[in-house]
C-alpha positions in Angstrom: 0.0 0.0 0.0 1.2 3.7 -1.0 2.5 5.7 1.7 0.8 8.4 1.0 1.4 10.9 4.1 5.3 10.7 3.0 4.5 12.6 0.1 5.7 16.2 -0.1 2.5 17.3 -1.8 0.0 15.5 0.3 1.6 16.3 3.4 1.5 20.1 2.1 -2.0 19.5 0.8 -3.0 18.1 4.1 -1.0 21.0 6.7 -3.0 23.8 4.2 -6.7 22.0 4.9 -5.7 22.0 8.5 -5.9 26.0 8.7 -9.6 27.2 8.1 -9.7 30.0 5.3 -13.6 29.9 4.7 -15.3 32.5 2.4 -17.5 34.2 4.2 -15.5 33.1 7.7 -12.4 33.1 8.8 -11.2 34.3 5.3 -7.5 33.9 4.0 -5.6 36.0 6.8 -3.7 32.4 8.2 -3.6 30.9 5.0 -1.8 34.0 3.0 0.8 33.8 6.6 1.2 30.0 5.7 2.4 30.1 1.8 4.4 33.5 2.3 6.6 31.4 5.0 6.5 27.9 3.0 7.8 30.0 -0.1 10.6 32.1 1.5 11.8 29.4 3.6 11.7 27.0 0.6 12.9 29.1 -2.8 15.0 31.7 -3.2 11.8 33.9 -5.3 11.0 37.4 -4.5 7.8 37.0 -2.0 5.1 40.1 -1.7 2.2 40.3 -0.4 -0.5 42.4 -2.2 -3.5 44.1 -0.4 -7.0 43.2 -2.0 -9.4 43.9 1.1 -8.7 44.9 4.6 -6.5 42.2 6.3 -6.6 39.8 2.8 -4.1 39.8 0.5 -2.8 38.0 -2.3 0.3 36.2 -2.2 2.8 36.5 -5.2 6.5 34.9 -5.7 8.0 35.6 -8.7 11.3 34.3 -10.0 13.1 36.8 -12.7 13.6 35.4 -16.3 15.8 36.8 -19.0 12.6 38.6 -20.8 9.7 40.5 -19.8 8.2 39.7 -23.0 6.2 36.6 -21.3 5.8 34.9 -18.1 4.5 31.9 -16.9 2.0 32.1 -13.9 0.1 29.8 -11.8 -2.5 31.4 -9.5 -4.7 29.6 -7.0 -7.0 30.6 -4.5 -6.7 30.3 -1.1 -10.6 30.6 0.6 -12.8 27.6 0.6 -16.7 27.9 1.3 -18.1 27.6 4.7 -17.3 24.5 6.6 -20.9 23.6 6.7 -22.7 20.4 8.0 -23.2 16.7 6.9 -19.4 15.2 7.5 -18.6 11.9 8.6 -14.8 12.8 8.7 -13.4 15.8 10.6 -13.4 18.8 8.0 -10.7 20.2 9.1 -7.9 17.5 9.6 -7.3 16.4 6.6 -7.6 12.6 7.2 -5.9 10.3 4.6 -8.8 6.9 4.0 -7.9 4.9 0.9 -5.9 7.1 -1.0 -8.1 10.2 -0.3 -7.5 13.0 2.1 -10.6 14.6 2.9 -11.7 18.0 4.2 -13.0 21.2 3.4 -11.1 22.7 0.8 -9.4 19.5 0.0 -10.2 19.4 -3.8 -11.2 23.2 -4.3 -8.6 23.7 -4.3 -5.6 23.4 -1.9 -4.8 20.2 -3.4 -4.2 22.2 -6.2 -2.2 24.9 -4.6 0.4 22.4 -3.1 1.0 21.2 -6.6 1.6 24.5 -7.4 4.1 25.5 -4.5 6.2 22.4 -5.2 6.2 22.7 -9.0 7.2 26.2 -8.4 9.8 25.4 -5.7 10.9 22.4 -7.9 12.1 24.6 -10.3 13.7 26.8 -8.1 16.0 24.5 -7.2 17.3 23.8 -10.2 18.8 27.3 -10.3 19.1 27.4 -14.2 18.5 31.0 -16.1 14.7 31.4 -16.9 13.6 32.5 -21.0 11.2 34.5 -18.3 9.2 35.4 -15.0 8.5 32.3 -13.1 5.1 33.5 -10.5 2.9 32.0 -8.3 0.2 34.2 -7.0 -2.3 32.4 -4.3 -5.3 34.5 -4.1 -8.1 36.0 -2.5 -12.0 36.0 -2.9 -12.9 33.5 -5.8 -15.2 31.6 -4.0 -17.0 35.5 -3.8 -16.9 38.3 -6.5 -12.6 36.9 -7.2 -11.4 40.3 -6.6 -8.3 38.6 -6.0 -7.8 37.7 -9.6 -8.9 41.3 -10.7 -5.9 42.9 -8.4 -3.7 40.4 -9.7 -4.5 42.3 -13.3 -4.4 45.4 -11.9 -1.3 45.4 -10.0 0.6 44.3 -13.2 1.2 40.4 -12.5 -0.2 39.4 -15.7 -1.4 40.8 -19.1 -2.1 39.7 -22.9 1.0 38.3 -23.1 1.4 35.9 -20.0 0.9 31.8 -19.8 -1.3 31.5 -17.0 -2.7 28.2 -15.5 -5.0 27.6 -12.2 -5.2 24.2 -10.5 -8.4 24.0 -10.1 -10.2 20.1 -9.8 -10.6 19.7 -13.6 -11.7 15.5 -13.6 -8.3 14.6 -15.2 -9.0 16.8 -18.2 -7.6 20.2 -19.3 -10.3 22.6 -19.2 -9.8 25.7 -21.7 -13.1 27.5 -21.7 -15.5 28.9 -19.5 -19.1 29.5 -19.4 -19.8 33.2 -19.0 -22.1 34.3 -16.2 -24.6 37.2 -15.7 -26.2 37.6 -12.1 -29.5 39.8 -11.3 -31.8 40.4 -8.6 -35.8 40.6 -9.9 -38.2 42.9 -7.2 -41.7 42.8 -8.4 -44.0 45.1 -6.4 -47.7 44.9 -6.4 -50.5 45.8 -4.1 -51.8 43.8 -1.2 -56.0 42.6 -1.2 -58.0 40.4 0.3 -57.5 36.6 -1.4 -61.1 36.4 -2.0 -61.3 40.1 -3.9 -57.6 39.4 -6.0 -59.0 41.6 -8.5 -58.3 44.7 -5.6 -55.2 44.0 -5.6 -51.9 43.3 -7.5 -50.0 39.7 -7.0 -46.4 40.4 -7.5 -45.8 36.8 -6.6 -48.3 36.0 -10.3 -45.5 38.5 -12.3 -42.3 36.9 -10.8 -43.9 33.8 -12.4 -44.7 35.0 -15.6 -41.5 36.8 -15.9 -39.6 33.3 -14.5 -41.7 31.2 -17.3 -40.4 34.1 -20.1 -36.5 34.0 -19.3 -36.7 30.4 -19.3 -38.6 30.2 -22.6 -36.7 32.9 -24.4 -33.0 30.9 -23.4 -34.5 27.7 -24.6 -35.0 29.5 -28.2 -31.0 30.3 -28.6 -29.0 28.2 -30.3 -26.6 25.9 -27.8 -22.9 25.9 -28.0 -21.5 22.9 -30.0 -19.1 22.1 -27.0 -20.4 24.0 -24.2 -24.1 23.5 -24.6 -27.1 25.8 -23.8 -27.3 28.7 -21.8 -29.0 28.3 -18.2 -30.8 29.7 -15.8 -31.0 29.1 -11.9 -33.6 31.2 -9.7 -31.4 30.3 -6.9 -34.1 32.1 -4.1 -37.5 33.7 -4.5 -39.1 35.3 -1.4 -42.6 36.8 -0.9 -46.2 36.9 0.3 -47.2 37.2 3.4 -50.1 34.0 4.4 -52.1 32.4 2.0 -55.1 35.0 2.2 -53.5 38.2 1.2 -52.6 39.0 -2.8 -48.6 39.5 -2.2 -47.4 43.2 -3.2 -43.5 42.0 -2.9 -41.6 39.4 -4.2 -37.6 38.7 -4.6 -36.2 36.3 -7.1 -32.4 35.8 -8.0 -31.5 34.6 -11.1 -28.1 33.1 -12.3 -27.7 33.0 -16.2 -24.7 31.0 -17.4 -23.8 32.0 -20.6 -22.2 30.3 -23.8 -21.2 32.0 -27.2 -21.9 33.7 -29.0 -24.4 35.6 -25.9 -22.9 38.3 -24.8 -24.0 39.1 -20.9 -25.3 42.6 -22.7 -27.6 40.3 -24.7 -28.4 38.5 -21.9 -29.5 41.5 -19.6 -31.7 42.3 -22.9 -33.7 39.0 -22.8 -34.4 39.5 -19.3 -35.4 43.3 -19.6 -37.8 42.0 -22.7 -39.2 39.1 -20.1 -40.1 41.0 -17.5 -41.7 43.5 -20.0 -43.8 40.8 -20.8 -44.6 39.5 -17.6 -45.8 42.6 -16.4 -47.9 42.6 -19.1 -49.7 40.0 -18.3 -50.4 41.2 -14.4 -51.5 44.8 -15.2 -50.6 47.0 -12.4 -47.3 44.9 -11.5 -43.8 46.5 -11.6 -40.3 45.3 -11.3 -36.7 46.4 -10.3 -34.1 44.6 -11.9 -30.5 44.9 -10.7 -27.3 43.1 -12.6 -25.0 42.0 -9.6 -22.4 40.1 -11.7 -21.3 40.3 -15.0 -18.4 37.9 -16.6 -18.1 36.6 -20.0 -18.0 33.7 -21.9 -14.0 32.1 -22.9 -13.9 30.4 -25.6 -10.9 27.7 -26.7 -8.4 29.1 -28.5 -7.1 25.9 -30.2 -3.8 27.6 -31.3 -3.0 28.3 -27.7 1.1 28.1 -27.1 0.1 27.0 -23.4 -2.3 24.4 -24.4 0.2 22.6 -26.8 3.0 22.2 -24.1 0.3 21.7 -21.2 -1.0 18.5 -23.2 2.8 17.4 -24.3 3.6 17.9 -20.3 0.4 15.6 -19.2 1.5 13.2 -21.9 4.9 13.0 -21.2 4.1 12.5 -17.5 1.3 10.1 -17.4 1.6 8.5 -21.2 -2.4 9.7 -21.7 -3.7 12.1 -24.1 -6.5 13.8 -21.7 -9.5 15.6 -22.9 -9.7 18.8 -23.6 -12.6 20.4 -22.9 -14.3 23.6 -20.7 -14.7 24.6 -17.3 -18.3 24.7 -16.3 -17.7 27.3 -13.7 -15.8 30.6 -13.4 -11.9 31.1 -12.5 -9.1 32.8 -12.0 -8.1 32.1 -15.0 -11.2 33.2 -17.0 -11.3 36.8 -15.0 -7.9 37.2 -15.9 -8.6 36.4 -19.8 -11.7 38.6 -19.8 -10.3 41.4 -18.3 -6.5 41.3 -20.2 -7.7 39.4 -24.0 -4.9 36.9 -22.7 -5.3 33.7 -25.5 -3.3 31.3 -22.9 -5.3 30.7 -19.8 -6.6 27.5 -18.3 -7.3 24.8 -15.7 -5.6 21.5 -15.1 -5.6 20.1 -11.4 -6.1 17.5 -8.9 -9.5 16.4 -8.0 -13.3 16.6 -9.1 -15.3 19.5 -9.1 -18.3 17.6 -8.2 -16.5 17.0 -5.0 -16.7 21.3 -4.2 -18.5 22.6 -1.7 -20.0 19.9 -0.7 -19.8 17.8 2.8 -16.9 15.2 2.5 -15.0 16.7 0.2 -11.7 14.6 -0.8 -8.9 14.5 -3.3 -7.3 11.5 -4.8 -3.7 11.8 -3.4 -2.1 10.2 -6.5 -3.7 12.6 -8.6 -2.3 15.9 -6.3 1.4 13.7 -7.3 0.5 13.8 -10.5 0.0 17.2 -10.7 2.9 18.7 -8.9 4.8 16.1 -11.7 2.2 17.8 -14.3 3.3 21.3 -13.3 7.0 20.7 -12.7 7.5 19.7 -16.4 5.6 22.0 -18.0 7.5 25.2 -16.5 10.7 23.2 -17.6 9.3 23.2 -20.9 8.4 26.6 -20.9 11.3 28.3 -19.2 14.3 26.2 -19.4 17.0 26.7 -22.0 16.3 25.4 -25.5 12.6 23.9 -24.6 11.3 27.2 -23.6 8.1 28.9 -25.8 
């Protein structure tokens, strides 16, 4: 049987799960203390720490190349989401059963980060010249509004030109696209009555509906994706009414639209305006507020991506597989950082399942966190190192 808690990267793995960095909760403070120590006491790199909120910052280490032209960047978050309830293993220990160490934040995505570190520190060690800039930057805030990623772009780390990879839990594929997202809050306000008189009244909870039965109609008419599929939507909460005997004058819906090309989130805030047009119509005397809270777009592959060639030529060097390539369901780093910068070479390869996120009993597969540290190692050899580099 595999000795699994002799391994660098699960032992890493499982001293990172150990420290609670939930989002909301104890956030990243202890966490962000943890990987600025392991790095400085481990590489030689240049270790900052970059203020995103009040007491949460991102971590960056950068190792100097010869050119500025390029650089090769992994980035990683640091929160998790909430603890939460429903374990039957401790969720914050880290416990090693069958070749799976388990915990909150296990898979998304500390397992993930240690691969990172040690690739990163792996290559440090071999104290060869870099082509160009070597970082690692563990952030802040993607399990929120990933304001971490958005500092990272607006402090300078990356741009257009820069190779960046996340390691988030990608099923044992590479994962080169990204759904975009658009995020609103519906308030539809109508007039309370007596629920034997509805005609005095106005039932906002009758418009939400209507407008609810539009959106979902008018998405199922555009065309789906030929990799990524449809668009969706999630009402993730409705609230309103007050007993069953009074017409409701309030109700409060959120809605989550996931987006694939060629909608644009513009396009999408357009179908929703013309829905709730048409639901009011249909309650005369029924209004609504409608308020975009997030906006991110759709990445598409780029199949001519320099990053994607030597990412699958790393995997199959490593682990003799040719894995799927495919898109990332959710949102990343990685996909902030290419909407916000145009940058043609960002993805997701990494230990773990995202089915296994957020949820209780989350666990990675130790031999894939291995595998990915091996993964990440090779790759920035092949990009940085003498005559292999891009």
């Amino acid at each position: 049987m595999t000795d699994y808690e002799t391994r660098e990267e699960v032992l890493l793995t499982r001293q990172m799960v150990r420290i609670e960095s939930s989002n909301p909760g104890a956030y990243e403070g202890a966490m962000a203390d943890f990987v600025c120590a392991w790095l400085r006491d481990n590489t030689p790199a240049e270790v900052l720490r970059e203020p995103v909120h009040p007491g949460r910052d991102n971590v960056v280490a950068r190792l100097r190349g010869a050119s500025q032209d390029h650089d090769l960047t992994y980035i990683c978050h640091m929160d998790t989401m909430p603890v939460g309830e429903g374990w039957d293993y401790p969720p914050l220990e880290g416990e090693i059963i069958d070749g799976k160490l388990y915990g909150r934040g296990s898979c998304d995505m500390k397992a993930g980060l240690a691969a990172a570190m040690i690739a990163f520190r792996n290559l440090a060690r071999r104290g060869q010249p870099l082509a160009y800039d070597f970082q690692l930057i563990a952030t802040v805030n993607e399990e929120d509004a990933m304001t971490g990623a958005e500092q990272a772009v607006r402090d300078g780390y990356v741009n257009a030109n820069s190779y960046v990879l996340d390691a988030e839990p990608t099923d044992s594929r590479i994962q080169v696209a990204h759904k975009g997202k658009t995020w609103f809050v519906l308030r539809t306000q109508g007039k309370t009555g007596h629920a034997s008189m509805p005609e005095k009244g106005c039932d906002a909870i009758a418009s939400m509906a209507e407008i609810i039965t539009r959106i979902r109609q008018k998405l199922a008419q555009l065309p789906p994706h030929p990799e990524m599929g449809p668009c969706t939507a999630t009402f993730g909460t409705i609230q309103g009414g007050w007993n069953a005997y009074i017409v409701p004058d309030a109700c409060t819906a959120t809605l989550d639209i996931r987006l694939t090309p060629p909608v644009t989130n513009e396009q999408s805030v357009a179908l929703v305006r013309e829905a709730v047009a048409e639901g009011l119509a249909a309650v005369p005397g029924a209004s609504c507020d409608l308020t975009v809270t997030a906006s991110r777009p759709a990445i598409e592959k780029d199949a001519d991506s320099l990053l994607l060639a030597r990412l699958r030529a790393a995997v199959a060097e490593v682990t003799g597989e040719e894995l799927l390539v495919d898109f990332f369901p959710g949102y990343t780093d990685t996909a902030v950082i290419a909407a916000m910068t145009g940058c043609r070479n960002c993805m997701s390869f990494g230990p773990g399942s995202l089915e296994q996120a957020h949820r209780p009993n989350e666990f990675v597969p130790c031999e894939e966190i291995t595998r990915s540290a091996v993964v990440m190692t090779r790759l920035a050899e092949d990009m940085l190192l003498g005559d292999r580099q891009a």
